[in-house]
N, C-alpha and C positions, 0 to 999 in steps of 0.2 A: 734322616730321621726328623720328623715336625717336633719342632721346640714348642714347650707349654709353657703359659705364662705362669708365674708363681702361685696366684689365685687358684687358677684353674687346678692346679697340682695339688694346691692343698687340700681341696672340693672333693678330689678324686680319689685323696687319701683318707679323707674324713670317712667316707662312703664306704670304701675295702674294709676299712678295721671298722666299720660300725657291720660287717657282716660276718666277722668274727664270732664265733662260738667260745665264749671263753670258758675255762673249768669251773666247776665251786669247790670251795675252801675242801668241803668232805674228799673232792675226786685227787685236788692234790695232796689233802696226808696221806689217803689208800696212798696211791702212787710215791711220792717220798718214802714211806717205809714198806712199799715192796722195793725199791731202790735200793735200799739201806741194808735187806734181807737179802736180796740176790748178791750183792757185795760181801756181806758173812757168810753167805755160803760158798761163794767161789772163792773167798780169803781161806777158809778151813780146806777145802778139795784140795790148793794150791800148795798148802803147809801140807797134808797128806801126801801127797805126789812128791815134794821136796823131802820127806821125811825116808820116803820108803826108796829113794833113789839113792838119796843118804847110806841109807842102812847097806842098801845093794853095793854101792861102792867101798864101801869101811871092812864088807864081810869078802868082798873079792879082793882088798890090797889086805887083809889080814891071811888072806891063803898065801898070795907071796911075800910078805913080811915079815 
């Protein structure tokens, strides 16, 4: 592998992220709180599934208990 000298490396890097697309403020709140929304929703779905398993099990050890 050809080693690059420090300069050159920096040049190189200046140039990638100067072709970067970066977001605007607006694209990351949308995004932050559709983040934030799929998280309370999958937190509720999880408590629903844990609740009604719950339930399934307490109603079959009360048949034999």
């Amino acid at each position: 592998m050809a080693r690059t000298n420090p300069l050159q490396f920096i040049q190189q890097v200046r140039s990638e992220v100067a072709k970067v697309v970066w977001p605007t403020r607006r694209e990351v709140l949308l995004t932050t709180v559709m983040v934030f929304i799929m998280a309370a929703l999958t937190a509720v779905f999880f408590a629903l599934v844990d609740l009604g398993i719950r339930s399934g099990l307490q109603g079959i050890l009360a048949l034999f208990g």
